[in-house]
C-alpha positions in Angstrom: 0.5 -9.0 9.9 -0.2 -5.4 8.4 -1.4 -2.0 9.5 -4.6 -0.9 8.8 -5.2 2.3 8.7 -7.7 3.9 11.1 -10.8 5.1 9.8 -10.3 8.7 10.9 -7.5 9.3 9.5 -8.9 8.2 6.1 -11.5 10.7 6.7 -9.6 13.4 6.9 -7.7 13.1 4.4 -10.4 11.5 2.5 -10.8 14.6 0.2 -9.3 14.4 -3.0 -5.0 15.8 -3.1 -5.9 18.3 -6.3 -6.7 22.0 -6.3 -5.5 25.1 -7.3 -1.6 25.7 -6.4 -2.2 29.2 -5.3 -0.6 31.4 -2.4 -4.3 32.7 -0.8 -5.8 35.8 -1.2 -4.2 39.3 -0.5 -0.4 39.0 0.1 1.0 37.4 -3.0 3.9 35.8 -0.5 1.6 34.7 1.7 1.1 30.3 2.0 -1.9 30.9 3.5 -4.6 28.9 1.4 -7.8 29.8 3.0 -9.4 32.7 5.3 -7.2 32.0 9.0 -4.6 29.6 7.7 -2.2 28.8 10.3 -0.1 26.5 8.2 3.6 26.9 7.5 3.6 25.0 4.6 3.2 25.5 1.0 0.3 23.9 -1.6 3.0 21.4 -3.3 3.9 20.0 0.2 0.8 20.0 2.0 -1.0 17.4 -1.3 2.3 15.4 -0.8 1.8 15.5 3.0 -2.4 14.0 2.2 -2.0 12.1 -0.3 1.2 10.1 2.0 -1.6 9.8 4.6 -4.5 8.8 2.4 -2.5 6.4 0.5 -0.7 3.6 1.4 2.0 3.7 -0.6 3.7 6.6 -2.8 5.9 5.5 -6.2 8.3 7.0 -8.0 6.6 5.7 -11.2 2.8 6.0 -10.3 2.8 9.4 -8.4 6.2 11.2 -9.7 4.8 14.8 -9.1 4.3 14.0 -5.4 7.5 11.8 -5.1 9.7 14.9 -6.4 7.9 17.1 -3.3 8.4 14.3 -1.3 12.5 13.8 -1.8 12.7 17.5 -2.1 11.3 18.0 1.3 11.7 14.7 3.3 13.0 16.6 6.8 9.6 18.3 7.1 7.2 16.0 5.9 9.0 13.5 8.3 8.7 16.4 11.3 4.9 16.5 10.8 4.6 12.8 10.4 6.4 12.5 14.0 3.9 15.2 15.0 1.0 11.9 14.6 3.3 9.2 16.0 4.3 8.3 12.5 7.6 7.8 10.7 8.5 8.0 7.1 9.8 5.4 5.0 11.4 6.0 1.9 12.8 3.0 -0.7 14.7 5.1 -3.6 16.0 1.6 -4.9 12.3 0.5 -5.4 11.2 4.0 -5.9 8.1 3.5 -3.0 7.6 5.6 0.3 5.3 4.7 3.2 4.4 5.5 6.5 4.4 3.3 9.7 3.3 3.4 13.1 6.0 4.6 15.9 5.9 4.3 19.7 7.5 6.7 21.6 8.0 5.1 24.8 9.3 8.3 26.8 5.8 9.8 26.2 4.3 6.6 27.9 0.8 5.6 26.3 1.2 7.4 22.7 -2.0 7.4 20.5 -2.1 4.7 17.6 -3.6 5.6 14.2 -2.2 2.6 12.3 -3.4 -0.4 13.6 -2.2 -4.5 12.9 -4.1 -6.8 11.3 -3.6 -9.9 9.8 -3.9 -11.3 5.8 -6.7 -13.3 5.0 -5.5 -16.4 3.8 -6.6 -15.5 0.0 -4.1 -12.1 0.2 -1.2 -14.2 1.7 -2.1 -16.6 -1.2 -2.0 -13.7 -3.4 0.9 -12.2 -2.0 3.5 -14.9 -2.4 2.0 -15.7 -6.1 2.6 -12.0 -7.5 6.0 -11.7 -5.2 7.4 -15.3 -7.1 5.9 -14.0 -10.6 8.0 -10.8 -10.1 10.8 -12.3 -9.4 11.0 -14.7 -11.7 10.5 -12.6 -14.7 12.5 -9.9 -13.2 15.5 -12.3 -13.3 14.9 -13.5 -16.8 15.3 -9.5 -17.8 11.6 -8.4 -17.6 11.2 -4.8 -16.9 7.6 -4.6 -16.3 5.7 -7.5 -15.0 1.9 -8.0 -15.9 -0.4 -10.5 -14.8 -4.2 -11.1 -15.8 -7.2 -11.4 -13.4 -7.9 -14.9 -13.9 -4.5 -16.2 -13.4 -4.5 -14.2 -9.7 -8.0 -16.0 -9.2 -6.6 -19.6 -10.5 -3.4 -19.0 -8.1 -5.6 -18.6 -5.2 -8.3 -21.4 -6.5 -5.1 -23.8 -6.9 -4.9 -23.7 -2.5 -8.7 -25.1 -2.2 -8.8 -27.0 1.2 -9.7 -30.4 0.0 -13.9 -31.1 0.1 -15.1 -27.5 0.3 -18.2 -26.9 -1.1 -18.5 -23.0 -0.5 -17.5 -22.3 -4.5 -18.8 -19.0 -4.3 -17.8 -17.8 -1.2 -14.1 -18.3 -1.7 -14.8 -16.9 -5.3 -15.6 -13.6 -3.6 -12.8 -13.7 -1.2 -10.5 -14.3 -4.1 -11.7 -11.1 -6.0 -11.5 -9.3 -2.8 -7.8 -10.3 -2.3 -7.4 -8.8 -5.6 -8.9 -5.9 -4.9 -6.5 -5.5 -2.0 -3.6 -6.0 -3.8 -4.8 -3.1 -6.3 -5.4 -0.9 -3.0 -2.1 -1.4 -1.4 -0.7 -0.6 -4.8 1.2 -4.3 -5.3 -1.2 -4.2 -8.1 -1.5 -1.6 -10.7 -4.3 -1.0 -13.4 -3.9 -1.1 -17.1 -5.4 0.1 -20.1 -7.0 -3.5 -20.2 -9.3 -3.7 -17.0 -8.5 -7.6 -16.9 -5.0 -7.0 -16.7 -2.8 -5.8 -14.0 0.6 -4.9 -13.2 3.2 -6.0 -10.3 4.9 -3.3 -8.9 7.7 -3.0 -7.1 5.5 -2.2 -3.7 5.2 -6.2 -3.3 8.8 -6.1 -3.0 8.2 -4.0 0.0 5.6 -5.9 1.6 7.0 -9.3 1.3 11.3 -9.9 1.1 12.3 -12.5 -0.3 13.7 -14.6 2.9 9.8 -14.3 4.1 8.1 -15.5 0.6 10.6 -18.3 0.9 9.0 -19.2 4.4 5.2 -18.7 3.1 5.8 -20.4 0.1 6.8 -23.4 1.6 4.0 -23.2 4.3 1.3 -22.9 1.1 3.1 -25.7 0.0 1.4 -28.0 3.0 -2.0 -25.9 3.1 -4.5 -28.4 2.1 -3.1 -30.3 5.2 -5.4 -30.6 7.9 -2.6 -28.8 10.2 -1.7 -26.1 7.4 -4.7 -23.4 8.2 -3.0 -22.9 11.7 0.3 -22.9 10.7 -0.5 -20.2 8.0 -2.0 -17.9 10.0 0.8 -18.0 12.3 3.3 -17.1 9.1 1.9 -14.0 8.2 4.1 -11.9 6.3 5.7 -9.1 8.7 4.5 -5.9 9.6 7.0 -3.8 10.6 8.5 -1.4 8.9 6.2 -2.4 5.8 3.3 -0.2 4.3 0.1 0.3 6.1 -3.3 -1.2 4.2 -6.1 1.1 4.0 -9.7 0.5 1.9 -9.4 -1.5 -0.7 -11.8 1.3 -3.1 -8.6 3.0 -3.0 -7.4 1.8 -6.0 -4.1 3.7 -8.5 -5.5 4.9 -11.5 -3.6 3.9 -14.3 -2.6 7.3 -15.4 -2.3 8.9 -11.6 -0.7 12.1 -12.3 -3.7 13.2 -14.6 -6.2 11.8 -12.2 -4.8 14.2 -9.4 -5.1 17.5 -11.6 
């Protein structure tokens, strides 16, 4: 399972994090941005504060002018996160920050705006090829890990059920898994459009007692029992990164896209 994020909150924070870092117009101490600004905080902190809603993830690597905000003022982006029934979750090892859904039971029937839902077979597929790829390089000394296109669409062609004839159809789901793995940030662009790069988010999304499970469920998935028994191991949800549209996609250089 994952959380999806729902639609309104992508639509308001929908518009884009950049703009000019400036203190609003008359007092020059003033961090009032705009005619009747109420806000407390300043410009820095409030893009941090969007783009950690708009996005799924935040990396150290990818987004490194919002991730110094971030650290530097974690107490009160966390307080306005817990204003929305969110909470904050921040990896420094892996160098990635989400947020996830909390439920405040004292306050009885609290509002959701991240909602579950579950992998398609194709991203769980995906997910457990780009998690093992990782690894294994990782432990051979690799300090980036790339992976083309087609090999992600050959990984998810290899797990065919047995006498399908819907070619095309499972071509498109495979492109979309792809394109979901580039939303969520698991998968990162590269000067070369065919060829991507495994972050450290996938470590986030999927530990490694889990891909050992899903791996050995894929294992059996041509089985007639296996389609059941995959949608029933689903990597886990909690406390993992929310998944929002998939046209959300990293640039490759992020930090000049945002200016």
């Amino acid at each position: 399972m994952r959380q999806d994020t729902v639609d309104a909150v992508d639509a308001m924070s929908e518009e884009s994090t950049s703009g000019p870092a400036w203190n609003g117009p008359g007092d020059p101490d003033s961090l009032a941005l705009f005619d009747g600004d109420a806000g407390t905080l300043d410009f820095p902190v409030r893009r941090t504060l969007v783009a950690l809603l708009r996005r799924q993830v935040l990396t150290r690597e990818r987004q490194a002018r919002d991730w110094d905000v971030l650290i530097a003022n974690e107490a009160v982006i966390t307080s306005r996160l817990h204003d929305l029934f969110l909470d904050l979750v921040i990896d420094r090892d892996r160098g990635v920050a989400y947020k996830t859904q909390v439920h405040a039971e004292a306050a009885g029937d609290t509002p959701v705006l991240l909602r579950d839902t579950q992998y398609s077979k194709e991203e769980t597929i995906l997910l457990v090829f780009l998690r093992a790829r990782r690894l294994s390089e990782r432990s051979s000394g690799g300090d980036r890990v790339f992976v083309d296109v087609a090999e992600c669409l050959d990984a998810v062609e290899s797990y065919r059920a047995q006498g399908s004839t819907d070619v095309v159809g499972e071509q498109q789901r495979a492109r979309k898994a792809v394109a979901s793995m580039r939303a969520a940030g698991i998968l990162a662009a590269t000067e070369d459009e065919e060829r991507l790069e495994i972050t450290a988010v996938v470590e986030v999304v999927l530990t490694l007692a889990r891909l050992q499970e899903l791996a050995a469920t894929l294992t059996h998935l041509n089985r007639p029992e296996a389609a059941a028994s995959l949608s029933d191991a689903q990597p886990d949800s909690e406390g993992r990164p929310d998944t929002a549209d998939a046209n959300d996609e990293t640039d490759t250089n992020d930090e000049e896209a945002q200016q």
